[in-house]
PLY file of the C-alpha trace (Angstrom):
ply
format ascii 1.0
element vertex 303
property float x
property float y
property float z
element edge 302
property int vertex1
property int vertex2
end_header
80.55 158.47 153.44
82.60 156.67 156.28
86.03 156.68 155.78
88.96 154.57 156.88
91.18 157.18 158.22
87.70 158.22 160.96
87.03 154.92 161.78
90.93 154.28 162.71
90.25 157.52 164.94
87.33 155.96 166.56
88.76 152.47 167.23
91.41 154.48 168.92
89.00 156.49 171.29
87.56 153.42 172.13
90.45 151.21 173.03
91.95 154.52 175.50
89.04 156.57 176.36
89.81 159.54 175.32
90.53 162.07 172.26
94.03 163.20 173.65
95.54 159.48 174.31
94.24 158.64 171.01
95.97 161.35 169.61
99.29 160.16 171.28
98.70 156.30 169.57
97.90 158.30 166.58
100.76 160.31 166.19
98.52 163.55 165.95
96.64 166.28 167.79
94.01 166.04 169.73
92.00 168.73 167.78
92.52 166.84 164.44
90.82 163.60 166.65
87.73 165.55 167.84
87.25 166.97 163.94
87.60 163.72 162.19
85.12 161.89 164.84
83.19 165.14 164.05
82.93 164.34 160.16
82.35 160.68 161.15
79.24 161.50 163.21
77.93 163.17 160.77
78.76 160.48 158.02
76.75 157.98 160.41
73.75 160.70 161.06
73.68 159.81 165.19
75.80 160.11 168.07
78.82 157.68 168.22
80.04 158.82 171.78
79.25 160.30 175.04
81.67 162.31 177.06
81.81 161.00 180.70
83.73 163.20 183.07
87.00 162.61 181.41
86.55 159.70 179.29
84.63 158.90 176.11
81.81 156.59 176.28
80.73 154.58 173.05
76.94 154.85 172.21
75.37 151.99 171.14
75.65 152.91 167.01
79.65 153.77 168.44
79.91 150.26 169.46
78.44 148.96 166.34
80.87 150.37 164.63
83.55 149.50 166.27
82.87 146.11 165.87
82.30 145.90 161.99
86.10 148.64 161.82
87.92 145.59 163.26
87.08 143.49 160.51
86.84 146.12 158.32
90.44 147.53 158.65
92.26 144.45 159.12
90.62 143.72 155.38
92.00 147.26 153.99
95.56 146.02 155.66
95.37 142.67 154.16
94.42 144.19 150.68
97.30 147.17 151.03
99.85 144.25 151.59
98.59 141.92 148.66
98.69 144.95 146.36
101.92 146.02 147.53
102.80 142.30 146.65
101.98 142.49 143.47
103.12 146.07 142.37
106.49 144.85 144.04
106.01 141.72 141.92
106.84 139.64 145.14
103.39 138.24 143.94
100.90 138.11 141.12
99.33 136.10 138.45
99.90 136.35 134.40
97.68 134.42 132.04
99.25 134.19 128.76
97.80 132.00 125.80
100.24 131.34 122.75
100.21 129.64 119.09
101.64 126.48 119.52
105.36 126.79 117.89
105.73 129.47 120.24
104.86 127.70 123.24
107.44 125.51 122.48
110.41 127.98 121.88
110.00 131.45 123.35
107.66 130.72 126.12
109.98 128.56 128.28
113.06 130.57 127.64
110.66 133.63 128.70
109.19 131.99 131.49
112.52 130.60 133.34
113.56 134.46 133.28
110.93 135.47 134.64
110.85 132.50 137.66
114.17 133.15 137.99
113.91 136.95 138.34
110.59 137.19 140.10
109.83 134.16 141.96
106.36 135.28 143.67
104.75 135.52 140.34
102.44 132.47 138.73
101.72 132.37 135.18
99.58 129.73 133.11
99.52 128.53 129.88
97.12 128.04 127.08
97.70 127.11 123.52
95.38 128.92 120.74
96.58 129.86 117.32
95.35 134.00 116.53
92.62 135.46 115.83
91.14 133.46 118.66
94.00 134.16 120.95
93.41 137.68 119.90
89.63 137.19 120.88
90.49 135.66 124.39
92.46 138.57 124.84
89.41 141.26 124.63
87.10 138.74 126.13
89.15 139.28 129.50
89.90 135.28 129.42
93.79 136.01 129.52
96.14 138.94 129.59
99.26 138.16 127.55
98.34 136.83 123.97
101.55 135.34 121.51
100.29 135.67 117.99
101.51 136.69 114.17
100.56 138.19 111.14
101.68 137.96 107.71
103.83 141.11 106.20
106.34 142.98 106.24
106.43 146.48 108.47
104.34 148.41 106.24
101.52 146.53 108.17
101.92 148.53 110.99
102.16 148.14 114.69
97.90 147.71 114.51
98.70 144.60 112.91
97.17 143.67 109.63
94.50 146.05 108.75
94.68 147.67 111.99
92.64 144.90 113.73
94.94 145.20 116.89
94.73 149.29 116.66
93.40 148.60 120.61
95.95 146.67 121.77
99.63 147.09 122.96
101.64 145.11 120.33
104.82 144.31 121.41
106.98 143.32 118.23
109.31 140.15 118.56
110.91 138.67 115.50
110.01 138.04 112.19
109.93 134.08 110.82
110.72 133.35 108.19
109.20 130.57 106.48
111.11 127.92 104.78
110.46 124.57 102.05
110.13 121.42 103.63
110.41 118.62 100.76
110.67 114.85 101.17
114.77 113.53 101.33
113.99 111.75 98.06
112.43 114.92 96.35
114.55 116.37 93.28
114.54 119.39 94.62
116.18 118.16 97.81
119.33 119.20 97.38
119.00 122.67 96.39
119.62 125.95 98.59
117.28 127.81 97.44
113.71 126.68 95.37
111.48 129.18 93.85
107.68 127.91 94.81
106.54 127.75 91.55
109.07 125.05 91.49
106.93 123.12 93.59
103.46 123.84 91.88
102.80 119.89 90.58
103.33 118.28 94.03
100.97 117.62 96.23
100.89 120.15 99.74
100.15 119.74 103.53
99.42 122.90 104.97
99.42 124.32 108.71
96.73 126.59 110.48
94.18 128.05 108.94
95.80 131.26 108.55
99.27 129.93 107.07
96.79 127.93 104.71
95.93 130.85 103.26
98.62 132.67 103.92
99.92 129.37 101.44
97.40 129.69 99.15
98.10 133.41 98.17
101.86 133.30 98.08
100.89 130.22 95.35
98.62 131.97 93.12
100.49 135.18 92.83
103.62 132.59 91.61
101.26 131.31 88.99
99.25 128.36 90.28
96.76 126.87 92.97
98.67 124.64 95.04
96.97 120.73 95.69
96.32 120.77 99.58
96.44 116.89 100.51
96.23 117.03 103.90
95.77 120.01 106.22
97.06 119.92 110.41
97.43 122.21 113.08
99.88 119.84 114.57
103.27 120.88 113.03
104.96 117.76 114.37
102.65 116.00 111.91
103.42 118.42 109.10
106.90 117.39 109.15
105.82 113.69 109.65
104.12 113.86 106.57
106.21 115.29 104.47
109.09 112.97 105.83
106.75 109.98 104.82
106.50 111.51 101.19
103.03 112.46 101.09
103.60 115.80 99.90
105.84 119.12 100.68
105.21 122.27 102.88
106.49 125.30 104.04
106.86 126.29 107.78
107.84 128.87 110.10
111.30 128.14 111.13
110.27 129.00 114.54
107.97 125.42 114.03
111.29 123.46 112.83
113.67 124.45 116.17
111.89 121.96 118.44
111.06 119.42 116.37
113.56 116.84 114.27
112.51 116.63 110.75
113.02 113.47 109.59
112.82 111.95 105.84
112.88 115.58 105.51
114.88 118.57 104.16
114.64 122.19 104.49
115.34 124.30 101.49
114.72 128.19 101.69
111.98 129.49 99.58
111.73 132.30 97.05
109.96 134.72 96.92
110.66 135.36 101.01
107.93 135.20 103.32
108.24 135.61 107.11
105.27 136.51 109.74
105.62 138.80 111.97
105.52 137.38 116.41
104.36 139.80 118.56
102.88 140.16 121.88
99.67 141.20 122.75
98.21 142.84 125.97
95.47 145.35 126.57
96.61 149.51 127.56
95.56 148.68 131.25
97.05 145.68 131.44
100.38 147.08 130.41
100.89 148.76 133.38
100.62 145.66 135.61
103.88 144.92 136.69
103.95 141.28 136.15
102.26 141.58 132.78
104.83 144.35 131.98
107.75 142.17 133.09
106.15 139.18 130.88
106.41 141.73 128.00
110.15 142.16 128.82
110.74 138.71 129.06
109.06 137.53 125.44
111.67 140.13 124.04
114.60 139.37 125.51
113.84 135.74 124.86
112.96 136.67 120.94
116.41 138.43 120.90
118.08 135.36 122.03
0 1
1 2
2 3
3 4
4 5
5 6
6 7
7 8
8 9
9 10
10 11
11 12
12 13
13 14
14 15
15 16
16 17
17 18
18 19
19 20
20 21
21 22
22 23
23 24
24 25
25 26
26 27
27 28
28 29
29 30
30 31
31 32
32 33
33 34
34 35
35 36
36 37
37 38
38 39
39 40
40 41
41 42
42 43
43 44
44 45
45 46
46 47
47 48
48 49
49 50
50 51
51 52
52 53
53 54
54 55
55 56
56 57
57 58
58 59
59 60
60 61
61 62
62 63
63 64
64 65
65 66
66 67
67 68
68 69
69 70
70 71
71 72
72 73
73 74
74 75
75 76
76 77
77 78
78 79
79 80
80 81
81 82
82 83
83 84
84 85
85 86
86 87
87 88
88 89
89 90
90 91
91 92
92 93
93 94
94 95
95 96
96 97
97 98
98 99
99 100
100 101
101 102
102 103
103 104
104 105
105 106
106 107
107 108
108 109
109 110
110 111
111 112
112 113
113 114
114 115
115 116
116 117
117 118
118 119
119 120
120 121
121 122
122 123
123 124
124 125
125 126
126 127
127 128
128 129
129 130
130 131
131 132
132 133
133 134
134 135
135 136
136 137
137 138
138 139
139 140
140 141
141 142
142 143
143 144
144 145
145 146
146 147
147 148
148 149
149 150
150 151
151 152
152 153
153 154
154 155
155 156
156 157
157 158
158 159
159 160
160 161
161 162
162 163
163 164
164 165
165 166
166 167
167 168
168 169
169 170
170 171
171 172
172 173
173 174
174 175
175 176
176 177
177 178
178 179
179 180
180 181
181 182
182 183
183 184
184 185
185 186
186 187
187 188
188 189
189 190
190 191
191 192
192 193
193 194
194 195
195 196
196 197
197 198
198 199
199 200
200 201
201 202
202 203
203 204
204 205
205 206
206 207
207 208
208 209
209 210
210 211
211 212
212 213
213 214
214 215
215 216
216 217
217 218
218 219
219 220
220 221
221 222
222 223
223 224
224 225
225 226
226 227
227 228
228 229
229 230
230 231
231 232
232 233
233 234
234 235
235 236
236 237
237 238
238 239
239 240
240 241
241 242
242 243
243 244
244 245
245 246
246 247
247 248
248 249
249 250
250 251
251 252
252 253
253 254
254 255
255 256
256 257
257 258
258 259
259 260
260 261
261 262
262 263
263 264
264 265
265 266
266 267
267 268
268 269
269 270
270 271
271 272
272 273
273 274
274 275
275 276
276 277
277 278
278 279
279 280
280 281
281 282
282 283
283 284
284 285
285 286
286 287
287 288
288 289
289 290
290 291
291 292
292 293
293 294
294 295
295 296
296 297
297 298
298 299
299 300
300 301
301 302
C-alpha cells in the first residue's frame, strides 16, 4: 500500500536530489529517508530511483509518481483543512427537518444562537410532522429530526414503545395541550373545562397523530368525539374554530405564533401534554455542528 507520509519523502528526493537534503526539508534523518523510500519501492514492486554519483535520479515509474503525489497531496491538505473546518465548526452543514409548530418557535430562537455563535456553519430546513421525520432521519435524508410523542416519562427516553431505542433523543419540553372553543361558546369563559364537557360539539382536529392522540383522550372520558374537519395547518385550526365551526385542542407550542381570533383558550382536564425532543443518529452525535444544534434546541426549549 502507498502511503502519504513515503510519497512526501519521495517528492522531496526529487525536488533536491538527494536523501540527506531531503532529510534537512523534512526535518528528519537521512536513514529514516532511505527506509521509507525503501518500503515505498516495495509498495510500487519496481525501482523508483537511481543513484547517480551523488544525486538521486527518478526512474521512469519514480517520475510517474511524482506527478500523480502533487495532486495527490495537495488533495489530502485540502481535505485535512476542510475537516479541521468542520471539527472546529469554522464550517459545516446541519440538515434538520421539524413538525411545523416547532419550526415556528424553537427553530429560529435555536438557529440565531447558533449563527450567532458559529458563523461558518449552514443549516436547512424542512417541515415534516413524525413518524416521517423520524423515517427521514434513518433514511440518511437529514441529521437533526424535531418530533413528539404522547406521554408522560414512563415512556421512556426510546420514545413510545421504544421505536426510537436507536436514536439519540434529546428531551426538550413537554406541551401541554389546551381547549380552543369559539368566543361565543358557553364554555368560553371558564378556566378550566373537563372534555367530556365538550362531547356534543362538533371537533377539528390536527395531524394525524394528535387526531388520535384526540380520539383516545375522548373515549376514555366517555364518548367519540364528531371530527368536522381535520388540517395539518394549525393556523387553520384556530381559523376554524374562531369562525364557529367547531372546538379543538392544541399544543400550546401551536398557539405562541399564531393570534387566535373569535377564539378562546381554556385549559383542559384531564391534562395532556406531548413530549418535544430531538432526534439524531449515535454517529451523528458526535459531529460537532450536529452536537452544537443539539445544544442549541435545548437552550432554546429552556427559554
Amino acid at each position: 500500500m502507498i502511503e502519504a507520509r513515503h510519497l512526501r519523502v519521495l517528492r522531496a528526493v526529487a525536488t533536491t536530489g538527494s536523501f540527506s537534503a531531503a532529510a534537512r526539508e523534512l526535518g528528519c534523518t537521512q536513514p529514516a529517508v532511505s527506509q521509507q523510500m525503501k518500503a515505498l519501492e516495495s509498495s510500487a514492486g519496481t525501482p523508483l530511483l537511481i543513484r547517480t554519483g551523488r544525486e538521486m535520479r527518478l526512474t521512469q515509474a519514480g517520475e510517474a509518481l511524482v506527478r500523480h503525489a502533487t495532486g495527490i497531496l495537495a488533495g489530502l491538505t485540502a481535505a485535512e483543512e476542510e475537516v479541521a473546518a468542520i471539527a472546529g465548526l469554522r464550517a459545516g452543514r446541519v440538515r434538520l427537518v421539524s413538525f411545523p409548530s416547532g419550526s415556528s418557535t424553537l427553530v429560529p430562537t435555536a438557529l440565531a444562537a447558533l449563527r450567532a455563535a458559529h458563523p461558518g456553519t449552514r443549516v436547512s430546513l424542512v417541515d415534516a410532522e413524525p413518524p416521517r421525520s423520524v423515517e427521514m432521519l434513518r433514511e440518511g435524508d437529514c441529521d437533526v429530526a424535531l418530533a413528539f410523542h404522547y406521554g408522560g416519562s414512563a415512556t421512556g427516553p426510546g420514545g413510545p414503545d421504544g421505536e426510537w431505542s436507536d436514536l439519540v433523543v434529546r428531551p426538550l419540553l413537554a406541551d401541554r395541550l389546551v381547549g380552543l372553543v369559539p368566543e361565543g361558546h358557553p364554555l368560553a369563559g371558564e378556566d378550566t373545562v373537563g372534555i367530556g364537557e365538550l362531547a356534543d360539539d362538533p371537533w377539528i382536529a390536527g395531524c394525524p397523530r394528535c387526531r388520535r392522540q384526540l380520539v383516545e383522550v375522548c373515549e376514555d372520558a366517555g364518548f367519540t368525539p364528531r371530527i368536522d374537519f381535520a388540517t395539518d395547518d394549525y393556523p387553520a385550526v384556530i381559523g376554524l374554530v374562531g369562525a364557529g365551526l367547531g372546538v379543538a385542542v392544541l399544543p400550546e407550542l401551536a398557539l405562541e405564533s399564531v393570534r387566535p381570533g373569535g377564539a378562546r383558550t381554556v385549559a383542559v382536564e384531564p391534562a395532556v401534554r406531548r413530549q418535544i425532543v430531538a432526534l439524531t443518529l449515535p454517529d451523528l452525535a458526535r459531529v460537532p455542528a450536529v452536537a452544537a444544534t443539539l445544544d442549541q434546541l435545548e437552550r432554546a426549549a429552556g427559554r
